[in-house]
C-alpha positions as CSV (number, residue, x, y, z in Angstrom):
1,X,-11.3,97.7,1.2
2,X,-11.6,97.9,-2.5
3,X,-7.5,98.7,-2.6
4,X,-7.3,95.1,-0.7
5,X,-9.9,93.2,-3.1
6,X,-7.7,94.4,-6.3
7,X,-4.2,93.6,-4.4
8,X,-5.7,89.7,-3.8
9,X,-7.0,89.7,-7.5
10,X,-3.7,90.6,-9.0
11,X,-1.9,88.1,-6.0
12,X,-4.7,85.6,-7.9
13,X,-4.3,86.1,-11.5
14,X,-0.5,85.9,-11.4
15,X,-0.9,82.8,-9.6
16,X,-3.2,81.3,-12.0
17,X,-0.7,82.2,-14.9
18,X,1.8,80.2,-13.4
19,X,-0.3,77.6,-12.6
20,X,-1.5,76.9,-16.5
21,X,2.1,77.0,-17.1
22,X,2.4,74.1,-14.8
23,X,-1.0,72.2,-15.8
24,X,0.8,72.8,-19.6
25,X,3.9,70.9,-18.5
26,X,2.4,68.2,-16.6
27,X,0.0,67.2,-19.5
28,X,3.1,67.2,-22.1
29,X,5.3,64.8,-19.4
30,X,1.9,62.8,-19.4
31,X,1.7,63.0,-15.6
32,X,-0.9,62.7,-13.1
33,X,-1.1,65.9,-10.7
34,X,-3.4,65.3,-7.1
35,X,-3.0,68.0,-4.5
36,X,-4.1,66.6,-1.2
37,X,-5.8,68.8,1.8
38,X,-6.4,68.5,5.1
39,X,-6.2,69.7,8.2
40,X,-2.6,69.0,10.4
41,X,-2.6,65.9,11.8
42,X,-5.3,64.2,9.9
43,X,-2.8,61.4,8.6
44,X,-1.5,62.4,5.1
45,X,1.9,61.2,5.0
46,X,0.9,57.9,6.7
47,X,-1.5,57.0,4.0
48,X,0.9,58.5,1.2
49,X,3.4,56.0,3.0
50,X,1.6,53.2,2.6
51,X,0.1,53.8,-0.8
52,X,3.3,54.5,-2.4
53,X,4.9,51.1,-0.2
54,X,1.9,49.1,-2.5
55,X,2.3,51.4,-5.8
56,X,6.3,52.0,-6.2
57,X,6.2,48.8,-8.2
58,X,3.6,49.5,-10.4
59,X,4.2,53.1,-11.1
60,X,6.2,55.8,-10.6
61,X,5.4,57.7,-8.1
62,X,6.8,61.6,-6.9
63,X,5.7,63.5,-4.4
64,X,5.8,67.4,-3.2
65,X,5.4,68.1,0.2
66,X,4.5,71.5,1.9
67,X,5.3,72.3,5.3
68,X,5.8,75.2,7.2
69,X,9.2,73.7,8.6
70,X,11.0,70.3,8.7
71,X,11.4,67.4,5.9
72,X,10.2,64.9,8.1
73,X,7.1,64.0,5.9
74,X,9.8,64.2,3.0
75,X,12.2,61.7,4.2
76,X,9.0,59.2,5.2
77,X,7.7,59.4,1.5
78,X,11.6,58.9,0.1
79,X,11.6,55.6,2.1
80,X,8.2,54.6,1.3
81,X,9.9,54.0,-2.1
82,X,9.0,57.7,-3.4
83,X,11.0,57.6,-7.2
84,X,11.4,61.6,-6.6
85,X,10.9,64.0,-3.7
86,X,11.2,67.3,-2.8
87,X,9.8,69.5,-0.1
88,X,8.8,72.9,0.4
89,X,8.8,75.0,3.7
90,X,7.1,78.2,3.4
91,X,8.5,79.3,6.4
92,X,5.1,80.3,7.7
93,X,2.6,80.4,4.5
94,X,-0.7,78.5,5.5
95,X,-0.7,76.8,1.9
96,X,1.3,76.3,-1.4
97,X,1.4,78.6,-4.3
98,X,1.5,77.8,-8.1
99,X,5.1,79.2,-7.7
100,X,6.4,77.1,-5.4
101,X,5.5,74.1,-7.3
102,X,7.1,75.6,-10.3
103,X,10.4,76.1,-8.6
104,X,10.4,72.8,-7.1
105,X,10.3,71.0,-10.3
106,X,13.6,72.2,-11.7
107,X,14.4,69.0,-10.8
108,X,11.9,66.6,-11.5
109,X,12.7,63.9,-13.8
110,X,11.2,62.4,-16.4
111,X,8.7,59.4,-16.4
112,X,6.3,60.0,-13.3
113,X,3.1,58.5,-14.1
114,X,1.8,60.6,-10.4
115,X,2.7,63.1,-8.6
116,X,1.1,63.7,-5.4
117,X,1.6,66.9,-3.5
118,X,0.8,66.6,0.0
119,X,-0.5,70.7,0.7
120,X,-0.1,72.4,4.5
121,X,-2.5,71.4,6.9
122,X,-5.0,74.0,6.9
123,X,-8.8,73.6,5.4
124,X,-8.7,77.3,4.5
125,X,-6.1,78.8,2.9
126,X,-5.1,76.2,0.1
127,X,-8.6,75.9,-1.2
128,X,-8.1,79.2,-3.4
129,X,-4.4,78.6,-4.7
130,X,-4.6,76.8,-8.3
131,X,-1.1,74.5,-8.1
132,X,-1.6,73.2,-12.1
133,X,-3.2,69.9,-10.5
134,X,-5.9,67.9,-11.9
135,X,-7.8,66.5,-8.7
136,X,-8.1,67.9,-5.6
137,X,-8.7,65.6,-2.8
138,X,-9.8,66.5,0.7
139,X,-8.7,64.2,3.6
140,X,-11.1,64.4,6.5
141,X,-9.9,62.3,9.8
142,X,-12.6,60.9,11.6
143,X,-10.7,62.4,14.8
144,X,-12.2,66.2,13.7
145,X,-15.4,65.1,14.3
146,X,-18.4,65.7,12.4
147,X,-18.6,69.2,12.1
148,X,-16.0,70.0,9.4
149,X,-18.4,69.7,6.3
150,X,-20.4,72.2,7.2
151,X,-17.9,74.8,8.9
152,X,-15.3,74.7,6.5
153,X,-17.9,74.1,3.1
154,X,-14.8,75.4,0.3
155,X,-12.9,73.1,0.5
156,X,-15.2,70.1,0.5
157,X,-16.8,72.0,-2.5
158,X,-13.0,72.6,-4.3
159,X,-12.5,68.7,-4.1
160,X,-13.4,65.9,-6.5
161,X,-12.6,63.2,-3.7
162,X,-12.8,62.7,-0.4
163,X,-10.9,60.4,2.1
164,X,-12.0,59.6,5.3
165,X,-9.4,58.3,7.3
166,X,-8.5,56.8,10.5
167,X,-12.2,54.7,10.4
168,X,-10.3,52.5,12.9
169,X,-10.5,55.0,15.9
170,X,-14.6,55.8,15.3
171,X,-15.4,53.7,18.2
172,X,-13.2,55.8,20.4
173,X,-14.2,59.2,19.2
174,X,-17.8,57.6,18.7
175,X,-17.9,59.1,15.0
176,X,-19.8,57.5,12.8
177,X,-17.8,57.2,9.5
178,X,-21.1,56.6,7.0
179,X,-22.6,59.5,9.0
180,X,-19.6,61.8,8.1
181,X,-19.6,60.8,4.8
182,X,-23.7,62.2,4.6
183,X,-22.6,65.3,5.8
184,X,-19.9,65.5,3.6
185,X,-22.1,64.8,0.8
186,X,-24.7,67.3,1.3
187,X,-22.1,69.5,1.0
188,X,-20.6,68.5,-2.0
189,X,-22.8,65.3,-3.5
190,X,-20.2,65.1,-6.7
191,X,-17.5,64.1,-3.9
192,X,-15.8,60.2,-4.8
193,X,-15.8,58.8,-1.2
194,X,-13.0,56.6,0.2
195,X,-12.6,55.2,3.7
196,X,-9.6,54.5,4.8
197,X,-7.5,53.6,8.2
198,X,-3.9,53.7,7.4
199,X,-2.8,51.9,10.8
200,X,-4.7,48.6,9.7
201,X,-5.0,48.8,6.0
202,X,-8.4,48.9,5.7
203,X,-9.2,50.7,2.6
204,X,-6.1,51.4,1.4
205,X,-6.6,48.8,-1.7
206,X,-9.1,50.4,-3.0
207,X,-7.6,54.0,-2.4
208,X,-4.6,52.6,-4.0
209,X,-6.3,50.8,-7.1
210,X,-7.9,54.3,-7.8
211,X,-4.7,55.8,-7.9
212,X,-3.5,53.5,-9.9
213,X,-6.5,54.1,-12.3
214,X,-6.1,58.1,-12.4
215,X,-2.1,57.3,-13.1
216,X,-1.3,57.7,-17.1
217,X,-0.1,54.2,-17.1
218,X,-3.3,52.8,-14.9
């Protein structure tokens, strides 16, 4: 056991290097870093699509996106109006590393204002990785029901902001969305709330204008 616990603290700490080293660059370039979680299918890349549809003319916008496989989400973001995007499959990894982000911006250009990385759907795994962000934001789908808060507290705990999305469905799933956001806060009572349905837009302003605030040029 102890053999394991040193192996993950050295996997940590090397990390963690990398990821100042990333934090360093981004603050000279004068860019915003989020790092989204979630859990699969909670509606990420549909909100980052529309968000960057009503920023891309405002600001200049880049994304990251982790997946396991696929550039699906990638191309979606590129058409959304994206100024730069590149994706990462980890071929099975349950979350991004400071390292991959590192690699991935060999290519970034200069003159983002934000850069958004969209992480791998999981509410475990990416909680512990430092990327070199500034905000972590949790994005909670009123679909998951109620529970999530409370089952999965380190993540909730790890993020400045939460979204709840997909408020549009709560009838359906007979999920309250003010309820959640209770739980959520007893949790976490620091956590900047947003609720949000992508499909109808509901939300999505004021989502966007804080964005647009947190952006170097906001």
């Amino acid at each position: 056991m102890s053999r394991t616990i040193r192996i993950e603290k050295k996997i940590l700490e090397a990390n963690n290097i990398i990821a100042e080293r990333n934090r360093k660059r981004f603050a000279e370039e004068g860019i915003m870093v989020v790092n989204i979680m979630s859990s699969p299918g909670s509606g990420k890349t549909t909100l980052l699509e529309k968000s960057i549809a009503l920023l891309s003319d405002r600001i200049n916008i880049g994304v990251i996106e982790g997946d396991i496989a696929t550039d699906k989400d990638a191309v979606r973001v590129e058409e959304a109006g994206a100024k730069w995007v590149t994706q990462i499959n980890t071929g099975g990894t349950c979350h991004l590393e400071a390292g991959m982000i590192e690699q991935a911006m060999e290519d970034m250009p200069k003159g983002l204002d934000l850069l958004i990385i969209e992480n791998i759907g999981n509410l475990i795994c990416p909680v512990g990785m430092d990327l070199g962000e500034e905000i972590k934001i949790m994005l909670s789908s009123i679909t998951e029901g109620m529970d999530k808060p409370k089952k999965y507290p380190g993540i909730y705990r790890a993020c400045k902001v939460l979204v709840v999305n997909k408020v549009d469905l709560a009838p359906m799933v007979d999920v309250d969305p003010d309820a959640l956001v209770t739980e959520s806060l007893e949790v976490n009572p620091q956590l900047k709330v947003f609720k949000t349905s992508a499909r109808t837009g509901e939300g999505v302003d004021d989502w966007c204008e804080w964005l647009l605030s947190i952006s170097k040029k906001g």
